[in-house]
C-alpha positions in Angstrom: 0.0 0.0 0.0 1.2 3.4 -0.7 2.0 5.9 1.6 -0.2 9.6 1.4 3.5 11.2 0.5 4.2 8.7 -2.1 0.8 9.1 -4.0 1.4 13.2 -3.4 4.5 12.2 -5.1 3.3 10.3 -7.9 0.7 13.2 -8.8 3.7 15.8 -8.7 5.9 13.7 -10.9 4.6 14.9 -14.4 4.0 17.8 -13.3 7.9 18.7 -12.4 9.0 16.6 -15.3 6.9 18.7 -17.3 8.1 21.8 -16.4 12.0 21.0 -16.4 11.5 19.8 -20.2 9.3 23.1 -21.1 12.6 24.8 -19.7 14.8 22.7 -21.9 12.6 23.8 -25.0 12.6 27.1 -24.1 16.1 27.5 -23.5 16.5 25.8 -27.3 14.3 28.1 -28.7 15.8 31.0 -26.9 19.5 30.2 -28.3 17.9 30.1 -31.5 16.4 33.8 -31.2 19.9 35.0 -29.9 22.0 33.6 -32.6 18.9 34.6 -35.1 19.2 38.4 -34.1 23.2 38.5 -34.1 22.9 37.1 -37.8 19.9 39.1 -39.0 19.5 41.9 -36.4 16.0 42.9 -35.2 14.3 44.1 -37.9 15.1 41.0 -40.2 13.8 39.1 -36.9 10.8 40.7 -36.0 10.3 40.4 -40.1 10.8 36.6 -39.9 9.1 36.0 -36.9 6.1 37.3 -38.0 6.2 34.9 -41.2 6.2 31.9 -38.4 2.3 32.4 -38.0 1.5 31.3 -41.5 3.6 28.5 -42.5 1.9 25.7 -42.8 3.0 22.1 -43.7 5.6 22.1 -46.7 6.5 25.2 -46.9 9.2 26.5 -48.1 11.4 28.8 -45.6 15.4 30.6 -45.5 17.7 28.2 -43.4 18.7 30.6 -40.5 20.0 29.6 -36.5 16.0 29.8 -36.1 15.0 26.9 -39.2 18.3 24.8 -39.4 19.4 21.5 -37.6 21.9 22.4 -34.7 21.6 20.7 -31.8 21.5 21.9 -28.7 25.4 21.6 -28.4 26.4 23.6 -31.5 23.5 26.5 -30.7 24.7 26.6 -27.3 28.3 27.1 -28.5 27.7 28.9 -30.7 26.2 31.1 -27.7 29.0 31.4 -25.7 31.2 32.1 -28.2 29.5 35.6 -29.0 29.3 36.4 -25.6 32.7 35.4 -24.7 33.8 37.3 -28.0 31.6 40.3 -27.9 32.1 43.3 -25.3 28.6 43.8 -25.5 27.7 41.0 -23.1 28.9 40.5 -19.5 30.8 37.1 -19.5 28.4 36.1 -16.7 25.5 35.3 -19.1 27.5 32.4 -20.3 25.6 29.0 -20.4 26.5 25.7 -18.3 26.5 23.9 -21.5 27.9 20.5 -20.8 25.9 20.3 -17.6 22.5 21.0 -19.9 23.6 18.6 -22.2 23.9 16.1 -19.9 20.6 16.3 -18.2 18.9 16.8 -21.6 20.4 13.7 -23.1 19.5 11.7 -20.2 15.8 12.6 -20.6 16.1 11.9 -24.7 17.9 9.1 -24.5 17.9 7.1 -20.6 15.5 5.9 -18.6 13.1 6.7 -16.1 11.1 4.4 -14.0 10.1 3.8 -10.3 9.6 0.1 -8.4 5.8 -0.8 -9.1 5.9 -3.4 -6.0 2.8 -2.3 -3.0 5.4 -2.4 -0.5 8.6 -0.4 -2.2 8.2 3.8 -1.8 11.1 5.2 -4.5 11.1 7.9 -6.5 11.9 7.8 -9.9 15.3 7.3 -11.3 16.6 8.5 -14.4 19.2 6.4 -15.9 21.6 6.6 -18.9 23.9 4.0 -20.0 27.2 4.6 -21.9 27.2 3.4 -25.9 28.1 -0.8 -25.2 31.4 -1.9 -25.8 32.5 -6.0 -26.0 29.4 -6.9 -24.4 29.6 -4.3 -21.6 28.3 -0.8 -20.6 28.7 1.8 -18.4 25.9 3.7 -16.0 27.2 7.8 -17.1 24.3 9.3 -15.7 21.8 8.0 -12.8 20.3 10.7 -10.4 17.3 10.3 -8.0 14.1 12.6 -9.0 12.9 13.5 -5.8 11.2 16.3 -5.6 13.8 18.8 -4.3 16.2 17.8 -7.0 13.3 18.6 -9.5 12.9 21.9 -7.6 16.8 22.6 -8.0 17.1 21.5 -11.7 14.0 23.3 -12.2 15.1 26.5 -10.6 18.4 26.1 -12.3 17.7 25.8 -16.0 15.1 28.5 -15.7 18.8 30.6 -14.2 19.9 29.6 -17.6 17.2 30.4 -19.7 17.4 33.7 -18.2 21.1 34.6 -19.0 20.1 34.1 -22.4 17.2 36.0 -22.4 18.7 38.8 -20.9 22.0 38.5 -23.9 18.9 39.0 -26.5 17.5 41.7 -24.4 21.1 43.1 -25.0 21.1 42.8 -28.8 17.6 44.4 -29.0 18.6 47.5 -27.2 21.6 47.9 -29.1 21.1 46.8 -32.6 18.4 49.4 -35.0 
């Protein structure tokens, strides 16, 4: 039988795994903006993001940092590298980009899952595995998603979201 707090637990679950992967999409679509208006500027921007509301399936659009295929790694280095090059931006709106990587990749590509036995109370475990070699593989990931380590994970890529929200806020002031 489960306890009250594991039930309250269960119910919270995809909530706080919801939110932590809206931050992860966010933060994507964020870098994409930045890098988008140090290419084009804000006019150009504005200009394309307003085309976004009409497209519909098989249409036909420019490849820009907004339409093209980086990953999460190349936008968010791409990222750093203007604000570590630029004098415009404060170093300190650099991005923990290995550390986002990791946690991201463990959500795409690990796996989470929680005892289904009455009598065992765990919280979910997300677990990645290493690519196998002769027959062996390693654990590179494995963290405990209790609910304060959603909190903190939550809290923290929303941190990161904002350093690059704030490095477009930058460009937007400064560019015509």
């Amino acid at each position: 039988m489960r306890t009250i707090a594991s039930e309250i637990y269960m119910r919270q679950y995809p909530i706080y795994l919801g939110k932590l992967l809206s931050n992860f999409r966010s933060i994507e679509t964020d870098l994409r903006v930045f890098l988008l208006l140090n290419v084009k500027g804000y006019k150009k921007t504005v200009e394309f993001g307003e085309t976004l509301w009409n497209l519909t399936d098989g249409a036909e659009v420019e490849d820009n940092p907004f339409t093209n295929y980086d990953n999460l790694e190349k936008l968010g280095k791409k990222y750093n590298e203007i604000i570590l090059s630029d004098n415009m931006y404060p170093n300190n709106l650099t991005i923990e980009l290995q550390t986002l990587i990791d946690l991201r990749d463990a959500f795409a590509h690990g796996r989470a899952f929680t005892s289904a036995l009455p009598n065992i109370h765990v919280p979910f475990v997300l677990l990645k595995f290493e690519i196998p070699h002769n027959g062996k593989t390693k654990v590179n990931f494995i963290r405990n998603m209790t609910v304060d380590w959603f909190k903190k994970q939550i809290d923290w890529t929303k941190e990161e979201q904002n350093k690059i929200q704030n490095a477009e806020k930058i460009v937007i002031n400064k560019k015509p």
